[in-house]
Every structure is written in C-alpha cells, then in structure tokens.
FISELO-274721 format. One record per residue (C-alpha): residue in three letters; x, y, z; residue number from 1. Coordinates in steps of 0.5 Angstrom, whole numbers, plus 500, padded with zeros to 3 digits. Each point is the difference from the previous one (the first is absolute). Layout:
<atoms>
<ALA,<X,Y,Z>,NUM>
...
</atoms>
This chain:
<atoms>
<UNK,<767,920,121>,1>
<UNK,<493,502,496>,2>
<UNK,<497,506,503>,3>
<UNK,<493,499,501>,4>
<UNK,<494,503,496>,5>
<UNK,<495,504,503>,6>
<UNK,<494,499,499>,7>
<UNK,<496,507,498>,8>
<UNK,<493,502,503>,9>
<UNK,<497,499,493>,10>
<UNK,<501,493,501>,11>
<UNK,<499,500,506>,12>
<UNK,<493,503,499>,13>
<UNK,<499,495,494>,14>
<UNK,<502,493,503>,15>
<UNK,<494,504,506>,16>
<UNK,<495,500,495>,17>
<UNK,<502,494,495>,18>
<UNK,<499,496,507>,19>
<UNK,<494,503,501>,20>
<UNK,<496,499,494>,21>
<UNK,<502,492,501>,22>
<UNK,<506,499,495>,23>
<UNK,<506,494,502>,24>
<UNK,<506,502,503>,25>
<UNK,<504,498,495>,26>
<UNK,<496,503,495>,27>
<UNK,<501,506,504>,28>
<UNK,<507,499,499>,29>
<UNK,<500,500,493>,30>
<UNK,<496,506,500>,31>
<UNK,<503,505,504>,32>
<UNK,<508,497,498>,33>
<UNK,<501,498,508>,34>
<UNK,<505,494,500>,35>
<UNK,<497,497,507>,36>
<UNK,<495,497,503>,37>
<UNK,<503,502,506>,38>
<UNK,<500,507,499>,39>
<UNK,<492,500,497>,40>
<UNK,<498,496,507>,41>
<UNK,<504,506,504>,42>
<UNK,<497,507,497>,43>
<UNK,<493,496,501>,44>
<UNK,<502,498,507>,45>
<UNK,<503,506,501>,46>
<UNK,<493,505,498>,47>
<UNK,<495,495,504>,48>
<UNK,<497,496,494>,49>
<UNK,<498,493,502>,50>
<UNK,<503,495,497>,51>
<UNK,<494,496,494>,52>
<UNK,<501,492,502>,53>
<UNK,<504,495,497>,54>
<UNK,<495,495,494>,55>
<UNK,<505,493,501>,56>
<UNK,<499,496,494>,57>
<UNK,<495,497,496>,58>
<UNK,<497,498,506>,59>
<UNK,<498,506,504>,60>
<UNK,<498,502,494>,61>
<UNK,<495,494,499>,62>
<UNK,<497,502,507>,63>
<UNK,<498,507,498>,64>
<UNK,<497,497,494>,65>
<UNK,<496,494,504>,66>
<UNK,<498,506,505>,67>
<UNK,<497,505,494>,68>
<UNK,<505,505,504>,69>
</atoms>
C-alpha cells in the first residue's frame, strides 16, 4: 500500500494565502503540487477560512453581468 504524502507547512501556508488572493482551487493545485481537491478543502476548513461560492455555468455568469455585479 503507498504511504501518504504529508503536506508541508509551507504548503499549507500557500494554498492559505493562494485562496485568499481569489485564486481557483485547481489552480491552487497546480501551484503548490497537491494532487487533491479534497486535501485543499481540509487545510482551509481546518484553519477557518470560508469557502468562496460556486459560479455554475454560463448562466450565472450571465446573471452577474445583467446585475452590473
């Protein structure tokens, strides 16, 4: 079985401040070399950072742009 990787405190410190400045998860993947979405969503859940909503589609995107949001 493949031993788990451990996730660094300079890491975890980046996808923090990744997030923060509005950058996308996946993105945030990339950048720090984290394999999961699941593994982002825990460090931010576990230091208190709320999550940013979800833009479904073209259509809420559509929505903002008609409210002048």
């Amino acid at each position: 079985m493949a031993r788990r990787r451990s996730i660094t405190l300079d890491q975890e410190y980046r996808v923090l401040s990744l997030y923060k400045d509005g950058m996308a998860i996946k993105e945030i993947m990339k950048d720090t070399e984290i394999k999961s979405e699941q593994t982002i969503y825990r460090i931010l859940d576990s230091n208190g950072v709320p999550r940013r909503p979800k833009v479904n589609g073209v259509e809420t995107i559509l929505q903002i742009k008609v409210q002048g949001v």
